[in-house]
C-alpha positions as CSV (number, residue, x, y, z in Angstrom):
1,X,0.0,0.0,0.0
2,X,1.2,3.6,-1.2
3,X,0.5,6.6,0.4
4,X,0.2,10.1,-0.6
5,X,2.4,11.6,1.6
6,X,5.9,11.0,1.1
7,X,7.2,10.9,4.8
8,X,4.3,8.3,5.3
9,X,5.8,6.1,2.9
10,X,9.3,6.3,4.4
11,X,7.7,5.3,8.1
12,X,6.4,2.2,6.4
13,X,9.4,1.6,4.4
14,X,11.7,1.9,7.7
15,X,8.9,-0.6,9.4
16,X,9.6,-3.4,6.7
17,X,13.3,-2.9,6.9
18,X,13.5,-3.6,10.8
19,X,10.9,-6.4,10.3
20,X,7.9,-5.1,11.7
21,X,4.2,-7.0,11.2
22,X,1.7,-5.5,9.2
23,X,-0.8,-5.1,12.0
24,X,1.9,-3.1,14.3
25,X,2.8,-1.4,10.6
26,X,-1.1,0.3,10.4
27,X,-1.2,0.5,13.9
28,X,1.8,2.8,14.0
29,X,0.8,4.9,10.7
30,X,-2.6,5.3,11.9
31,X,-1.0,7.4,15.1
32,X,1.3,9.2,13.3
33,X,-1.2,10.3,11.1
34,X,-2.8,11.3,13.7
35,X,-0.8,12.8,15.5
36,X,0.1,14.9,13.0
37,X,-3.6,15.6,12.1
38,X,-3.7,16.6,15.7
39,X,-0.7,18.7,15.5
40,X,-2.6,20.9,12.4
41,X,-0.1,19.1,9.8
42,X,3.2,20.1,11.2
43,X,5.3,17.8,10.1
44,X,6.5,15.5,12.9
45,X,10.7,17.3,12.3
46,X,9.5,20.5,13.5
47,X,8.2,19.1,16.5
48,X,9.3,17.2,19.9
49,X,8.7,16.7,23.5
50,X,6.2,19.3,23.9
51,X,4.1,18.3,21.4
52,X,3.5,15.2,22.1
53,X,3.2,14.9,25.5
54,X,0.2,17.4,24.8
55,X,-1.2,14.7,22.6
56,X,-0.7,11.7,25.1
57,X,-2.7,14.1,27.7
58,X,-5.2,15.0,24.9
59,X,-5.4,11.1,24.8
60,X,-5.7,10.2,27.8
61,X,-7.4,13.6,29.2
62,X,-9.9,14.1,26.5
63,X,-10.1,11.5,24.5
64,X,-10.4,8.8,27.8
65,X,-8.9,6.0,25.9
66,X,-7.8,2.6,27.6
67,X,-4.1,2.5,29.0
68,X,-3.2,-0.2,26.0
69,X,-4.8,2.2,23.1
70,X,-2.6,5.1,24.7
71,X,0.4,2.9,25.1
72,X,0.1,1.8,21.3
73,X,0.6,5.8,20.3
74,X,3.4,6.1,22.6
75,X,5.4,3.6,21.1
76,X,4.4,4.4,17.5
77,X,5.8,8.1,18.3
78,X,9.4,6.6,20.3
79,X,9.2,4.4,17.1
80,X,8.8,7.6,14.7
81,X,11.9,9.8,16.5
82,X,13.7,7.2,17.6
83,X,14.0,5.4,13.7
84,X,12.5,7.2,11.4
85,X,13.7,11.5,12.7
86,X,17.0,10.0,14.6
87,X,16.1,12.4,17.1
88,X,14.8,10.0,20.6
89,X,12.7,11.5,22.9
90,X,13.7,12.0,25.9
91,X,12.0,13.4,29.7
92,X,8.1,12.8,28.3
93,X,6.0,14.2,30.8
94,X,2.3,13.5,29.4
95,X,-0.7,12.6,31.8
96,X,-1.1,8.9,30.8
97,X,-4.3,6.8,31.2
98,X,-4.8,4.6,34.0
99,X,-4.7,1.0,34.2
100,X,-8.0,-0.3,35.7
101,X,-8.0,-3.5,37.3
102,X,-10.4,-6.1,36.3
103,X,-11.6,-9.7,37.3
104,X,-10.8,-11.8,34.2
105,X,-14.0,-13.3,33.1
106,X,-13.5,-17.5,32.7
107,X,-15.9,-20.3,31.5
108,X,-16.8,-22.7,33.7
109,X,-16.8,-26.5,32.8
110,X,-20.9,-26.4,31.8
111,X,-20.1,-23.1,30.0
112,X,-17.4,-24.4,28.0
113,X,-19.1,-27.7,26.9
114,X,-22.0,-25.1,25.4
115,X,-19.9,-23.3,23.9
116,X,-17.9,-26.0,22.0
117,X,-21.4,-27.5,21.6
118,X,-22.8,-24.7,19.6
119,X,-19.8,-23.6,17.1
120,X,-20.3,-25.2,13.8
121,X,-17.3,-26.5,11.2
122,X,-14.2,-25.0,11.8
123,X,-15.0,-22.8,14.4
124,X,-16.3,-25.5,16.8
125,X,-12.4,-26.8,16.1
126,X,-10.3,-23.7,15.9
127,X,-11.8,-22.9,19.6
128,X,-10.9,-26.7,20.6
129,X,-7.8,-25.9,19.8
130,X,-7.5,-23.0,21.1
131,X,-8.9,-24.6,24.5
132,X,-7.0,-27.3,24.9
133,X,-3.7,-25.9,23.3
134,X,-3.9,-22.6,25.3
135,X,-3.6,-20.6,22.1
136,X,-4.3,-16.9,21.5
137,X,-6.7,-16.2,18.5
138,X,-4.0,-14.8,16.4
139,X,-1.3,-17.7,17.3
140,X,-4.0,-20.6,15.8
141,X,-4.8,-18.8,12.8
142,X,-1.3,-18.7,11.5
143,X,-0.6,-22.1,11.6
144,X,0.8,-23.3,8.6
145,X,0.0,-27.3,8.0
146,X,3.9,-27.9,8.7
147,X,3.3,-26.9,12.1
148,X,1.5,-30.0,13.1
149,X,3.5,-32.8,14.0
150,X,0.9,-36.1,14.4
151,X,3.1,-38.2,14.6
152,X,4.8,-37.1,18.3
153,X,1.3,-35.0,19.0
154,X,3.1,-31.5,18.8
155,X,2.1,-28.6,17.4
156,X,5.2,-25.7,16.9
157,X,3.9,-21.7,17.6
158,X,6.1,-19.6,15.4
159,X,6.1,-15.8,16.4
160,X,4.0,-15.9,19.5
161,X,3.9,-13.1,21.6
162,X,7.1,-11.1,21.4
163,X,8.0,-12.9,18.3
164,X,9.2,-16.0,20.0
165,X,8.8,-19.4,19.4
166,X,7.3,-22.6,20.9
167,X,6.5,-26.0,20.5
168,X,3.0,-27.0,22.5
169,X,2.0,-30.6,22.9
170,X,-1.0,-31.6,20.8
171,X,-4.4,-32.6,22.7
172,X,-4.9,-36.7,21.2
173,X,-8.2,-35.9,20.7
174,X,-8.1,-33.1,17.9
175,X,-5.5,-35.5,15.6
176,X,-8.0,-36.7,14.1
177,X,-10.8,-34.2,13.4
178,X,-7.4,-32.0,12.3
179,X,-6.8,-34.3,9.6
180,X,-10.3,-34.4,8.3
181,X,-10.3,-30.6,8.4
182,X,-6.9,-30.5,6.2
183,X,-8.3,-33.2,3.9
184,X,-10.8,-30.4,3.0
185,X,-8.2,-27.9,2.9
186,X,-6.1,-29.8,0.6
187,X,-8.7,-29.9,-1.9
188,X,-9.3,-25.6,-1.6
189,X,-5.8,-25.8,-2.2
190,X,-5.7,-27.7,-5.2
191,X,-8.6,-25.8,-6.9
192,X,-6.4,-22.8,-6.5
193,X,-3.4,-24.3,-7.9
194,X,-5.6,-25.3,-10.4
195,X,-7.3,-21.9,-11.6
196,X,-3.2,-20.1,-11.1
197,X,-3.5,-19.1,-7.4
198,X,-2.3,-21.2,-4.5
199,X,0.1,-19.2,-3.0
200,X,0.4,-18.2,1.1
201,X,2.5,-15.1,2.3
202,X,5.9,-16.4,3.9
203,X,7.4,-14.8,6.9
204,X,10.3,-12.7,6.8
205,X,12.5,-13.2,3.5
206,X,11.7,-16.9,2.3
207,X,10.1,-16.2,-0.6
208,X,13.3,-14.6,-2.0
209,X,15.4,-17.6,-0.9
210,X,12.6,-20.4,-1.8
211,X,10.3,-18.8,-5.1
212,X,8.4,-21.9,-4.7
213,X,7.3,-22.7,-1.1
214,X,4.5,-19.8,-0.9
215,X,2.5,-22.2,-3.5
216,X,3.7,-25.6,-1.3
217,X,1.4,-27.6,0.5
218,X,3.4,-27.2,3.8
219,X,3.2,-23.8,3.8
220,X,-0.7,-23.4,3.6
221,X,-3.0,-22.0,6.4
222,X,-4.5,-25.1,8.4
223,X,-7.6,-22.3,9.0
224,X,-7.8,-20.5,5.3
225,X,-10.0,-17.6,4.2
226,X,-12.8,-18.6,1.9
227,X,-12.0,-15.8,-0.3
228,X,-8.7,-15.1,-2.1
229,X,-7.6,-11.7,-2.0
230,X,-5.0,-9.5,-2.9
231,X,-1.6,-8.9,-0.2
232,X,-1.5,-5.6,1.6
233,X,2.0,-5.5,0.7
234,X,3.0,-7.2,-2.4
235,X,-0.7,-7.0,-4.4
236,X,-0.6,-10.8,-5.5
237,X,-3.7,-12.7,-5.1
238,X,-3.7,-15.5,-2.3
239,X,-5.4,-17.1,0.0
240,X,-5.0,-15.4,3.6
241,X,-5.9,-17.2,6.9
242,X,-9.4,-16.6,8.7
243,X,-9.6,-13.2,9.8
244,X,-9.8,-13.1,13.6
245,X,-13.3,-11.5,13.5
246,X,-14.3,-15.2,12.1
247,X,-14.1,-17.1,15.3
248,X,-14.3,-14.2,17.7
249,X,-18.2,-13.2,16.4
250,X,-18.9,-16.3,16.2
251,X,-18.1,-17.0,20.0
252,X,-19.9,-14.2,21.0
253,X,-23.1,-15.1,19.2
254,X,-23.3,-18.5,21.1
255,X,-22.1,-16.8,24.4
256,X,-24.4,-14.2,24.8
257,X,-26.5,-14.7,28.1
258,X,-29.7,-14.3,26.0
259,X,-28.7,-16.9,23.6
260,X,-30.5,-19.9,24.2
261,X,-27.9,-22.6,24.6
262,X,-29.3,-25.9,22.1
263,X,-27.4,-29.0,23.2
264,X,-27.4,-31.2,19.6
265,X,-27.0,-34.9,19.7
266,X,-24.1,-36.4,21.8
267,X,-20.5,-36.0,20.0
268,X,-18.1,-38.6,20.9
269,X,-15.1,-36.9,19.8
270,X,-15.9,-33.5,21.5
271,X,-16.9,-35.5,24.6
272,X,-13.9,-37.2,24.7
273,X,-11.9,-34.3,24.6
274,X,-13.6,-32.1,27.5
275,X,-13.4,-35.1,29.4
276,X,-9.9,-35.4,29.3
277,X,-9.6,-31.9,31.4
278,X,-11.7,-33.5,34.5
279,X,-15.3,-33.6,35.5
């Protein structure tokens, strides 16, 4: 993606070089956009300290935002002096937002069993997986079909949380519906090879060093969008994982309190696998 502004362009160019992802990349230009919009389109060089602690108060002040929305502007503006001006900031003295505390809200056993119950297809599994791995929403939907190891009942987590690594053991009872669900897959995939598509964004620089792999098998999504579509960054048409608002509307629909909870028929599988975390 191009914008019109030149100096926008170089903060995303300067985010690619040090390896940034592209959620933190529109994260970042969406702040500094607006905090120059805020700043009556000064550009960010004639400006420092002053002007943006006024902006994190304005934030935080007027604005009333949550202590991780501020926190995401405050490092998108270190990032912008720090990497893109050469010129760090230094003594910040902004009101910042405070941290509330709050009692995490967990699912009982009975709640859990509903919930499971009621998903459909790939979302009933994506949240069994999720469930019984202890994976976070964006850590399941980029797993690549690679990443399952049957055989030893492993599943490796690439680029977790502070882009580090992992390797999770595998709950027994989702082997199997996993490899119906990539059976499925595999044929998705082959259609696209078939009409001249197929290909996966890799991380980092592999597709330079292997042209090949973003149409391999290996390297495809084991939870793929049902829609091809083109790649915010290099404009070729693939096939992107779910997007996260997939599996997290579709948790809320059959968690609302309102919603009236429908047991269906007894499932074996899905039995088998709540069971195996106690009654």
């Amino acid at each position: 993606m191009q914008y019109k502004s030149p100096f926008l362009n170089e903060v995303q160019r300067v985010l690619r070089v040090r390896g940034y992802a592209y959620q933190t990349e529109k994260t970042y230009i969406y702040w500094i956009r607006y905090y120059i919009k805020f700043n009556h389109d000064q550009h960010p060089k004639v400006m420092a300290e002053s002007e943006v602690e006024r902006f994190l108060s304005y934030l935080a002040v007027s604005r009333n935002v949550a202590v991780n929305t501020q926190n995401q502007a405050f490092n998108a503006l270190i990032f912008l002096y720090r990497h893109v001006l050469n010129k760090p900031l230094v003594g910040l003295d902004a009101c910042r937002a405070k941290r509330v505390r709050k009692l995490p809200a967990v699912l009982n056993r009975p709640e859990m069993k509903a919930l499971l119950y009621n998903l459909q297809g790939h979302n009933r599994l994506l949240a069994s997986l999720m469930y019984g791995v202890g994976l976070r929403v964006s850590e399941a939907l980029r797993i690549r079909v690679k990443d399952l190891d049957f055989h030893d009942a492993r599943l490796h987590i690439h680029q977790g949380k502070g882009s580090k690594d992992r390797v999770v053991p595998l709950h027994p009872a989702l082997i199997l519906p996993l490899q119906r669900h990539l059976s499925m897959v595999k044929q998705l995939h082959d259609t696209d090879l078939a009409a001249g598509y197929g290909e996966v964004h890799l991380p980092n620089a592999l597709e330079r060093k292997y042209p090949k792999a973003a149409g391999a098998w290996a390297w495809q999504y084991v939870f793929p969008s049902q829609k091809l579509s083109a790649d915010p960054r290099s404009d070729k048409i693939r096939r992107h994982h779910l997007h996260p608002s997939t599996i997290q509307s579709a948790i809320k629909t059959v968690a609302l309190p309102t919603h009236k909870q429908v047991m269906p028929r007894e499932n074996p599988e899905l039995n088998a696998f709540l069971g195996s975390f106690g009654p």
